[in-house]
C-alpha positions in Angstrom: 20.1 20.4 1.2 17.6 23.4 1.5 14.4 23.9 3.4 11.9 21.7 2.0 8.1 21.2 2.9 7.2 17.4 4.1 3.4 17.6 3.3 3.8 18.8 -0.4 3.0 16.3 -3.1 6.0 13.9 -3.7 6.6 11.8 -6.9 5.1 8.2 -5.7 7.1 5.0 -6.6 4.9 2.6 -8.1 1.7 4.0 -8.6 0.4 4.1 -12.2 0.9 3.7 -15.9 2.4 7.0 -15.3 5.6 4.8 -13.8 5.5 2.2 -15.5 4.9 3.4 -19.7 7.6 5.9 -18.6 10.3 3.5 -17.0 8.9 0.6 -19.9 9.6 2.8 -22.7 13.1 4.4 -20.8 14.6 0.4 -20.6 13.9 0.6 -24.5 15.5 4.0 -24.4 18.7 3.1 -22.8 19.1 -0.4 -24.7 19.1 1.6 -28.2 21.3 4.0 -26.6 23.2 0.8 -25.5 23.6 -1.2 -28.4 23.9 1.1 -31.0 27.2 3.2 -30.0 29.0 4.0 -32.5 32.3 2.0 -33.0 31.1 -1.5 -33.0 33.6 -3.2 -35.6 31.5 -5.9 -37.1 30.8 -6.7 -40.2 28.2 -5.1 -42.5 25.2 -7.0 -40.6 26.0 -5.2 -37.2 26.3 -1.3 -38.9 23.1 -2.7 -40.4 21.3 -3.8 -36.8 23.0 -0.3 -35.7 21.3 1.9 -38.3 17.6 0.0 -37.2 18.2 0.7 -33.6 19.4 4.4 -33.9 16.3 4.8 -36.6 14.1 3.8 -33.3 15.4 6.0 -30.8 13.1 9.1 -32.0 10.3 7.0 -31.8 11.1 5.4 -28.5 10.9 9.4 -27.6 7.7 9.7 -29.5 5.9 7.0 -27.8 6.5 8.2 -24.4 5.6 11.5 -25.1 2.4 10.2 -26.6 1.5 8.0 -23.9 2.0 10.5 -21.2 0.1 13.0 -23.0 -2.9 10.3 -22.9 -2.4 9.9 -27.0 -3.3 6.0 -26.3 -4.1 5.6 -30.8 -1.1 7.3 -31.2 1.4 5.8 -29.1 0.3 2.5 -30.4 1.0 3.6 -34.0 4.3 4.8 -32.7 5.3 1.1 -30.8 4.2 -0.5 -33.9 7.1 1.3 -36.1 9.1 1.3 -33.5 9.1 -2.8 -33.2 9.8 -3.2 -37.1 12.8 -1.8 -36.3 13.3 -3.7 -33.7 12.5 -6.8 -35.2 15.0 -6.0 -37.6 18.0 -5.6 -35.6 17.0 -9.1 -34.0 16.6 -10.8 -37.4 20.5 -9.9 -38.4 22.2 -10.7 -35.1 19.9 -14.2 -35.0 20.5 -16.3 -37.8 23.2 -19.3 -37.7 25.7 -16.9 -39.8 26.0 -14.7 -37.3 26.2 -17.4 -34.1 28.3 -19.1 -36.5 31.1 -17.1 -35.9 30.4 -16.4 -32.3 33.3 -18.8 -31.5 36.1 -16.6 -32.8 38.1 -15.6 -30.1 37.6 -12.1 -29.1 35.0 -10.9 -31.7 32.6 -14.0 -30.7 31.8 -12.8 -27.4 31.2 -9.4 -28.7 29.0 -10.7 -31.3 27.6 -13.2 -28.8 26.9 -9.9 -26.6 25.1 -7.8 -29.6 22.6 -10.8 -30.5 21.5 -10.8 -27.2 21.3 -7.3 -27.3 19.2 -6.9 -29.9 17.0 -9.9 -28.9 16.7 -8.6 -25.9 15.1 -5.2 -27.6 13.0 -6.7 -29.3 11.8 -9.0 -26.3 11.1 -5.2 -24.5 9.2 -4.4 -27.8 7.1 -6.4 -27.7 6.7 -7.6 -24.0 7.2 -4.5 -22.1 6.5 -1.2 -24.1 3.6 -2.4 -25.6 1.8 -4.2 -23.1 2.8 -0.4 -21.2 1.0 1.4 -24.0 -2.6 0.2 -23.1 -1.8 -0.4 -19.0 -4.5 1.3 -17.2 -5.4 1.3 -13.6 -8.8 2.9 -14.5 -9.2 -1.3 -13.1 -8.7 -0.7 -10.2 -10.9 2.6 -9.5 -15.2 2.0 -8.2 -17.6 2.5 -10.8 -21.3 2.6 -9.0 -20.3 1.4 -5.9 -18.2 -1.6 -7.3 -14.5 -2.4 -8.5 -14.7 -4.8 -11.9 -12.9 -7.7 -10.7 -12.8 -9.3 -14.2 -11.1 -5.8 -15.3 -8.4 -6.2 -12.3 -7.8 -10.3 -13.5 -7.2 -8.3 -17.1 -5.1 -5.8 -15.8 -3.1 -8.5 -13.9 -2.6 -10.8 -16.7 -0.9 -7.9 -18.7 1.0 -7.0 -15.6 2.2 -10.6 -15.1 3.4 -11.1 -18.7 5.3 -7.9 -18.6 6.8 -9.2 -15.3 7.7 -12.8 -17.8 9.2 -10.7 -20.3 11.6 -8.6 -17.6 12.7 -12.0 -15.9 13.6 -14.0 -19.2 15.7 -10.9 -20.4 17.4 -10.0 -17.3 18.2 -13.9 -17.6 19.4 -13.6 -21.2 21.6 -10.3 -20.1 22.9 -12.4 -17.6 24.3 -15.3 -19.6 26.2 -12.8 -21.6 30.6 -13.1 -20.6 31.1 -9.4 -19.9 35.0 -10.3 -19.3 36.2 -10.3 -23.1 34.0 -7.5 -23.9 35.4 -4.5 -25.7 34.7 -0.7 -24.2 31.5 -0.2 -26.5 29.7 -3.3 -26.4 30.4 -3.2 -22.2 28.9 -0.3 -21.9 26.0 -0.9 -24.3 24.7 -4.3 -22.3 25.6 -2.6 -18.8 23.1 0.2 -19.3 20.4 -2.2 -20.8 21.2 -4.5 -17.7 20.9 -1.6 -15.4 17.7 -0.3 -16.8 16.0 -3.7 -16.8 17.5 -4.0 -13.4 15.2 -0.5 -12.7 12.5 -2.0 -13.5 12.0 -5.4 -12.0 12.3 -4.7 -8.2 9.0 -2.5 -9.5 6.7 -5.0 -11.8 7.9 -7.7 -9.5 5.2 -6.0 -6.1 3.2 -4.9 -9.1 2.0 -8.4 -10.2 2.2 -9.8 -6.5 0.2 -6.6 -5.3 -2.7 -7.9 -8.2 -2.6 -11.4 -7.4 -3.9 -10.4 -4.0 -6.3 -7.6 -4.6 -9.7 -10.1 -5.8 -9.2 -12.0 -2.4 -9.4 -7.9 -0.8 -12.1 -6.8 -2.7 -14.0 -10.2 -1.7 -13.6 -12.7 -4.2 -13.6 -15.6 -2.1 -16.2 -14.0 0.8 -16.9 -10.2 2.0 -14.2 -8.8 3.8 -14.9 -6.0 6.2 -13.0 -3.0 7.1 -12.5 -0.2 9.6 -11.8 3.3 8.6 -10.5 5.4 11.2 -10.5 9.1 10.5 -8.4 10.8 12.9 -9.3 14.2 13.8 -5.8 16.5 13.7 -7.4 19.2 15.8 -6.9 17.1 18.7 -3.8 15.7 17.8 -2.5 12.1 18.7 1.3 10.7 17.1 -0.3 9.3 13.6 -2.6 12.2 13.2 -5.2 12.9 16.0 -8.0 11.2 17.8 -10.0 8.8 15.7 -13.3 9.7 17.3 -15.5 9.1 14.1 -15.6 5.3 12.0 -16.7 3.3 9.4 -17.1 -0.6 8.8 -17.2 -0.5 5.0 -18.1 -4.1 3.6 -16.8 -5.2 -0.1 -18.1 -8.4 -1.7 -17.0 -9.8 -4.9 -15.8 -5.6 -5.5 -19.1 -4.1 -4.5 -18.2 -1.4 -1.5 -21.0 -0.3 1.2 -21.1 0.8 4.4 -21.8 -1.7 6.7 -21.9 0.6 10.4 -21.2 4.0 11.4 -20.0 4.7 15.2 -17.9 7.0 17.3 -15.7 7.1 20.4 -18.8 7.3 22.7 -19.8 3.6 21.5 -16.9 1.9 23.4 -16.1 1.0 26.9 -13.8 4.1 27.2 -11.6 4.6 30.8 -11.7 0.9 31.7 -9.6 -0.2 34.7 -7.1 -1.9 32.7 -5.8 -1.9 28.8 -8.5 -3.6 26.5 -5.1 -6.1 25.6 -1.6 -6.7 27.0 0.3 -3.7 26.0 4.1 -3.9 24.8 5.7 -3.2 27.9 8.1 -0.2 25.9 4.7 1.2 24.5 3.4 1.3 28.0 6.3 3.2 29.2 6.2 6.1 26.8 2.7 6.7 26.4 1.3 5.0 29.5 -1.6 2.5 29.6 -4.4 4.7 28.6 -3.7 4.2 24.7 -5.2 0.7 26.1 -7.6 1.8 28.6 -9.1 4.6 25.8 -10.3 4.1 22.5 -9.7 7.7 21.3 -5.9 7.2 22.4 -5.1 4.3 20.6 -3.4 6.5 18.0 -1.1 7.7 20.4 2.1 5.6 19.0 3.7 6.4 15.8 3.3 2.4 15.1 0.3 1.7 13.4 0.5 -1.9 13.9 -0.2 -1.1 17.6 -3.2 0.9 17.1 -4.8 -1.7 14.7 -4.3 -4.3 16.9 -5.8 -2.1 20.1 -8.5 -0.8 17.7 -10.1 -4.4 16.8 -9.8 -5.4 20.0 -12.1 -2.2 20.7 -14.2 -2.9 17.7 -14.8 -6.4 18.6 -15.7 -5.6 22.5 -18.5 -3.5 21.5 -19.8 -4.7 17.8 -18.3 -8.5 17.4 -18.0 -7.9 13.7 -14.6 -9.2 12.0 -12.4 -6.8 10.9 -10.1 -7.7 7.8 -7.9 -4.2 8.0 -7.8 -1.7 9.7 -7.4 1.8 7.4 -7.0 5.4 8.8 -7.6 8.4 7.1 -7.6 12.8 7.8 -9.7 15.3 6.6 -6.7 17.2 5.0 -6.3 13.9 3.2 -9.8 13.9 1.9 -9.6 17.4 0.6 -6.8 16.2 -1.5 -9.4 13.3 -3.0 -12.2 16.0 -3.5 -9.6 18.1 -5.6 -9.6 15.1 -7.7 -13.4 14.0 -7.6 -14.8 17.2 -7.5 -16.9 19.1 -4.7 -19.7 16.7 -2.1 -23.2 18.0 -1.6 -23.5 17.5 2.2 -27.5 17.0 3.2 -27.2 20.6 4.5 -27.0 21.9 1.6 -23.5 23.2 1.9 -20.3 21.7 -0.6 -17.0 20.1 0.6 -14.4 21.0 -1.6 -10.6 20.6 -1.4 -10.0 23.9 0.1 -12.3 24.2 3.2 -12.8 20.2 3.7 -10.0 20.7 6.7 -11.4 24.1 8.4 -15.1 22.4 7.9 -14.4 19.2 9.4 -12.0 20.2 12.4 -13.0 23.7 13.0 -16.3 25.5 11.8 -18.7 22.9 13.1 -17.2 23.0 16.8 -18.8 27.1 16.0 -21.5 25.8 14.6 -23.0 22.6 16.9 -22.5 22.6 20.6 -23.4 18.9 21.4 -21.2 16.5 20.7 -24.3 14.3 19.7 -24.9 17.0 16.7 -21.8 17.4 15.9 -21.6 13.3 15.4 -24.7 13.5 13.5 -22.7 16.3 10.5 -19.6 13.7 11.0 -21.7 10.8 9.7 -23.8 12.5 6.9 -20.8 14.1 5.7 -18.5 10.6 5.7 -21.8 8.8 3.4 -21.7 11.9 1.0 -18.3 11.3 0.6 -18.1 8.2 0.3 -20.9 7.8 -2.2 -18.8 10.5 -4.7 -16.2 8.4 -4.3 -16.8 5.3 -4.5 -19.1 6.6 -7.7 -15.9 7.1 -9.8 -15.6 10.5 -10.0 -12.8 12.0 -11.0 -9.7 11.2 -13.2 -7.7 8.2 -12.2 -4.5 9.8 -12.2 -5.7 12.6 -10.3 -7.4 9.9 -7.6 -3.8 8.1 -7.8 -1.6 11.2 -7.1 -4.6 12.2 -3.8 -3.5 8.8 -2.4 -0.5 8.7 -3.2 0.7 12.3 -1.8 -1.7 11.2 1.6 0.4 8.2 1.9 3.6 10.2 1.5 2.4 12.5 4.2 1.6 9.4 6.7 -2.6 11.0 6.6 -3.3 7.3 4.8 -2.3 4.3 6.5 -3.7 0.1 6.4 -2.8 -2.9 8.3 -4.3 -5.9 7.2 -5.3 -9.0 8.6 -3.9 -11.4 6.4 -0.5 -12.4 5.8 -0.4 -12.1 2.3 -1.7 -8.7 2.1 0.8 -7.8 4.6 3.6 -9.0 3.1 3.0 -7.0 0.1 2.9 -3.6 1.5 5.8 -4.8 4.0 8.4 -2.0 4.4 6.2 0.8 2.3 5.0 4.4 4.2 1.7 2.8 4.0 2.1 0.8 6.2 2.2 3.2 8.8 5.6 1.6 10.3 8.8 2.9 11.3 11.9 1.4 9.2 13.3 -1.4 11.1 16.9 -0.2 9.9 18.9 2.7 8.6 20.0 1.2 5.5 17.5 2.8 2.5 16.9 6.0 5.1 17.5 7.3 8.2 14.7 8.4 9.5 13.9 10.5 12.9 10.3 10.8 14.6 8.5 14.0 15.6 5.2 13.1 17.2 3.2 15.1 18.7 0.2 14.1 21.3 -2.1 17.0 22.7 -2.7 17.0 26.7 -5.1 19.7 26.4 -8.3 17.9 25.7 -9.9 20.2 23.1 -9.4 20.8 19.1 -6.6 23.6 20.0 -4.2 21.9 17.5 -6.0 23.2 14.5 -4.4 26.2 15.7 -0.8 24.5 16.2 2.4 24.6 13.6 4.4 22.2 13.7 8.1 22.7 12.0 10.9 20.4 12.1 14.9 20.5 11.3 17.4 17.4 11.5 21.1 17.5 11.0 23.4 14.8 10.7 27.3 14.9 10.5 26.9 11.0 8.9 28.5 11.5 5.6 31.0 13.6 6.5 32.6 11.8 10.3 35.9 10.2 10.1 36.0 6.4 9.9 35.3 4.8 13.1 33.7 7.8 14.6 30.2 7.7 15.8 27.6 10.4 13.7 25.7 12.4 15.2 22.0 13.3 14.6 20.3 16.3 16.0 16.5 17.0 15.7 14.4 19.8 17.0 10.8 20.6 17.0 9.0 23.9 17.0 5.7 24.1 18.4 4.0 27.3 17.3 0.2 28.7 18.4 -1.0 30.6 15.7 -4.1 31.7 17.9 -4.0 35.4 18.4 -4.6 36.4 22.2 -7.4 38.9 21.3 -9.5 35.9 19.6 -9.1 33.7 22.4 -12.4 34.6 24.3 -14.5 33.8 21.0 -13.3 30.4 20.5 -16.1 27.4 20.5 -16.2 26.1 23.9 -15.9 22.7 22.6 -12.4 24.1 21.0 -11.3 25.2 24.2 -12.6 23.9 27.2 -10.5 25.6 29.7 -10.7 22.1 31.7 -7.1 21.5 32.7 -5.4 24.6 31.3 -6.6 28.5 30.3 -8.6 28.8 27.5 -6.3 29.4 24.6 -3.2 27.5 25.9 -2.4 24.3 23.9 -0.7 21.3 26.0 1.5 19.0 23.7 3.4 16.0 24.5 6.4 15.8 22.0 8.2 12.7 21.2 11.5 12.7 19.6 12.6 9.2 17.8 16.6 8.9 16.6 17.4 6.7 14.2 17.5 2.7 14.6 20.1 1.4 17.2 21.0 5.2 17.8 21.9 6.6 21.6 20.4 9.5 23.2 22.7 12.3 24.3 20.8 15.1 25.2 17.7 17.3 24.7 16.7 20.5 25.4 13.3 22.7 25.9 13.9 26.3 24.1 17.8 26.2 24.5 18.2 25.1 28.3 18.7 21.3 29.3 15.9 19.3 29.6 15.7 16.6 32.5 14.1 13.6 30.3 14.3 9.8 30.6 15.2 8.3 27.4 13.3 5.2 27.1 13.2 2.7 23.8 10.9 1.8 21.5 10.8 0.0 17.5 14.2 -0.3 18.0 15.1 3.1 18.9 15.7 5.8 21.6 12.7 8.1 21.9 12.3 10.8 24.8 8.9 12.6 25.7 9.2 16.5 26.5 5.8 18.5 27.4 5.4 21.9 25.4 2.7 24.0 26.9 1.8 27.0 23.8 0.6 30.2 25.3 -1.4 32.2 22.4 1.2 33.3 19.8 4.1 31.7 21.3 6.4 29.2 19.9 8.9 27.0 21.4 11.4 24.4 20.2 12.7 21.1 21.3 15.9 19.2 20.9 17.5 16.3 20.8 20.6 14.8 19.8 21.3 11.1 19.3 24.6 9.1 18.4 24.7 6.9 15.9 27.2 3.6 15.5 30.8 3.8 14.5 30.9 2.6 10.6 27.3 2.2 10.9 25.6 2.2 7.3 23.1 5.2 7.0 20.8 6.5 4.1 19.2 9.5 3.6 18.1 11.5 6.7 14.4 11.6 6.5 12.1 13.4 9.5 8.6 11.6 9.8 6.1 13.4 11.7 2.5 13.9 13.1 0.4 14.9 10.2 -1.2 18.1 11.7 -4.1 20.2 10.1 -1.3 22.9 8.9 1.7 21.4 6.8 4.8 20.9 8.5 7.9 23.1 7.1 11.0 20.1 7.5 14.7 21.6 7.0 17.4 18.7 5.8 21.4 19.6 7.0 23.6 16.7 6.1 26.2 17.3 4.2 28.1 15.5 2.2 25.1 13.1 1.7 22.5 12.8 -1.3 19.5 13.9 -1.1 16.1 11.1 -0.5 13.7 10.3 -3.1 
């Protein structure tokens, strides 16, 4: 595997029509493909059904390409030529001619296996790929302030029948006796099977994701919830410290904001944690991510900080919390590339390039007290959340902001209620660590700044992790080596010109940037050994989520750099997945390096 960059955009996996018209139209794709290989030696009616499904793979083609170019009339058009075709093939593999001679040994099943075939085609037809032509998630995107919740109970209703329509033929592929099936026909149902097969694990969270979205949006009673955005200049393991927040309030799909506050409105440096702390938490990261609300993102779990976070929130306000969401300014410059620049009251415009160096660095320069500085934080968060919540911008640009923001763990939500949770369970939204190795195996690289200042819009983080997994003999543990390189891009001579509020030269020189870096193996791994810029590090590995993590303190001179390692074993025979690196999101993106060979590539 080569270098790759962690915080570029990455294709999403259930996002839009753009996955599902695609991946729709591909099941039709592969079942024509399928069912029509040459060779089957049946009767004049089967060459017939042949010829009707080979006639509609160019237009299977020609939908797609119509429906991804946003050709909505045309595509429609398209399906509607494409299912007389499809029709066709159904009408002379159905009749009781055909199954009337589905009990002849050998041929029967076959035949049996072709009119299921072709039913099944037609089933997509009309079930799948055209429901897919007119899916839209323009539903689920604010208009004025407001989400149309009659639009979402439309969108769902087409979403649930194409889910009926993928359950009754992976049933109907099912039934079909592969056992006396000759090469051709095999093959033909095995790739329809496997392309329906594609599709289901995906329509299936689809529909269930929809049937709980009105009950969100408050259908049945206004639900409240807290937006953290967490500042990456002073950075904390999910991102940085979530000094600024909002309590947005939606009723019946109508968004507002309900309360603005910061880290100053808490009872911050109490004697003890705000709740009981989990006692492994407590050990790595000490009680203060209880004791302070602007450490509560210290942990890479963002369970934890939810839970410590309305515990806060409830202290000092009282008001329910439904979720908790957290957000970063580099994330928000990714939705104002898609909305469009935000007038602040100043005067000046947020756009997608300087909404990061606005937000965490130019207005330490340009307000000394914190109290004005809070003041730009709030006006700015209701400008922007009026433009977006306006419905600005294309949908599929606003899909692909999100989407890439969840990918780059800058867009996390826990919710309160079970149901919600159980939807987005084991998804990077969720802002949890996998419980296992089996789909990935993923290492951590958080970093937490000791400095107290916004020093780490200056930091650059870059990360490498090597596994010998897929290529160690049987019944040899793998190994998994990760290191971190901490680099301050702040050039000595700029040092004395930096906002005081930057640097405050409290607990180290100006200009020096204090980080605490955590390294995670994977789950049920064993730590081996670490090391701070080549020579051996004396750290106590401790666990936590199921895996051994160890804390080593990088202190950054201007224009140094310094790396970290650490090397964990892995089980004998264990199963593994992908070797994936999750990280702190920082201001600047993170350049990750993959070496395992042997192994296929994630994603």
């Amino acid at each position: 595997m080569s270098p790759r960059s962690s915080d570029r955009p990455k294709k999403p996996l259930a996002r839009s029509a753009r996955l599902w018209v695609p991946v729709t139209l591909g099941v039709l794709l592969l079942a024509i493909i399928g069912v029509g290989i040459a060779g089957w030696q049946i009767a004049e009616r089967g060459f017939a059904a042949k010829d009707e499904l080979e006639q509609a793979i160019p237009l299977a083609k020609k939908a797609q390409e119509q429906v991804l170019a946003g050709d909505q009339a045309g595509a429609t058009a398209t399906v509607d030529e494409l299912a007389v075709h499809a029709a066709e093939a159904r009408r002379l593999t159905d009749d009781q001619l055909w199954r009337a001679f589905e009990w002849v040994p050998v041929a029967g099943p076959n035949l049996a296996a072709v009119r299921v075939a072709s039913t099944s085609v037609d089933e997509l037809v009309d079930g799948v790929v055209r429901p897919a032509t007119t899916l839209s998630l323009d539903a689920l995107k604010p208009a004025g302030g407001a989400i149309d919740l009659v639009a979402l109970a439309d969108l769902s209703e087409v979403v649930d029948g194409v889910a009926d329509t993928i359950d009754e033929v992976s049933t109907e592929l099912a039934s079909v006796d592969r056992d006396q099936l000759i090469g051709p026909v095999a093959d033909g149902i095995g790739q329809l099977d496997e392309a329906v097969g594609q599709v289901e694990p995906m329509i299936g969270p689809a529909s269930t994701a929809l049937e709980v979205l009105p009950k969100a949006l408050g259908a049945d009673g206004p639900r409240n919830y807290l937006l953290l955005f967490q500042n990456n200049a002073e950075a904390r393991g999910t991102g940085g410290n979530p000094a600024a927040l909002l309590l947005v309030n939606v009723t019946d799909g109508k968004i507002t904001i309900a309360q603005q506050a910061s880290s100053s409105d808490f009872q911050n440096g109490r004697a003890t944690p705000i709740v009981e702390l989990d006692p492994e938490t407590e050990a790595l990261y000490g009680d203060k991510i209880g004791r302070y609300m602007m450490d509560v993102t210290l942990t890479p779990d963002f369970a934890e900080t939810s839970e410590l976070i309305r515990a806060f929130w409830a202290e000092s306000f009282g008001s329910q919390v439904d979720g908790v969401v957290s957000f970063d300014p580099v994330a928000l410059g990714y939705l104002l590339g898609a909305t469009g620049p935000v007038t602040l009251p100043t005067g000046e415009k947020l756009t997608a390039d300087n909404t990061a160096s606005t937000v965490l660095n130019d207005v330490y320069f340009r307000y000394e007290e914190p109290e004005a500085q809070d003041a730009f934080f709030a006006a700015a968060a209701a400008s922007v959340f009026k433009v977006i919540t306006s419905g600005s911008g294309e949908t599929d640009a606003l899909v692909e902001a999100l989407a890439r923001s969840v990918d780059e763990g800058r867009l996390m939500y826990a919710p309160s209620d079970a149901a919600e949770a159980e939807v987005i369970a084991g998804s990077r939204i969720t802002g949890a660590l996998p419980a296992d190795n089996d789909e990935q195996s993923v290492v951590g690289v958080y970093v937490n700044d000791v400095t107290q200042g916004k020093m780490d819009y200056y930091l650059q983080l870059d990360a490498t992790a090597a596994t010998d997994s897929c290529t160690v003999d049987s019944g040899t543990a793998p190994t998994f080596t990760t290191t971190a390189t901490l680099t301050s891009t702040v050039r000595p001579e700029d040092v004395d010109g930096l906002a005081e509020y930057i640097a405050t030269g409290k607990y180290f020189p100006k200009g020096d940037i204090s980080s605490d870096v955590v390294l995670y193996g994977p789950v049920g791994s064993t730590f081996q050994s670490a090391t701070l810029d080549g020579a051996p590090a004396a750290v106590t590995p401790l666990t936590h989520l199921g895996r051994p993590a160890v804390k080593i303190n990088v202190r950054n001179l201007p224009g140094s750099a310094h790396s970290v390692t650490a090397v964990f074993s892995g089980t004998a025979d264990g199963a593994y997945g992908p070797l994936e690196v999750w990280h702190t999101p920082l201001v600047r993106p993170a350049n990750v390096t993959i070496d395992a060979p042997g192994c296929v590539a994630a994603g």
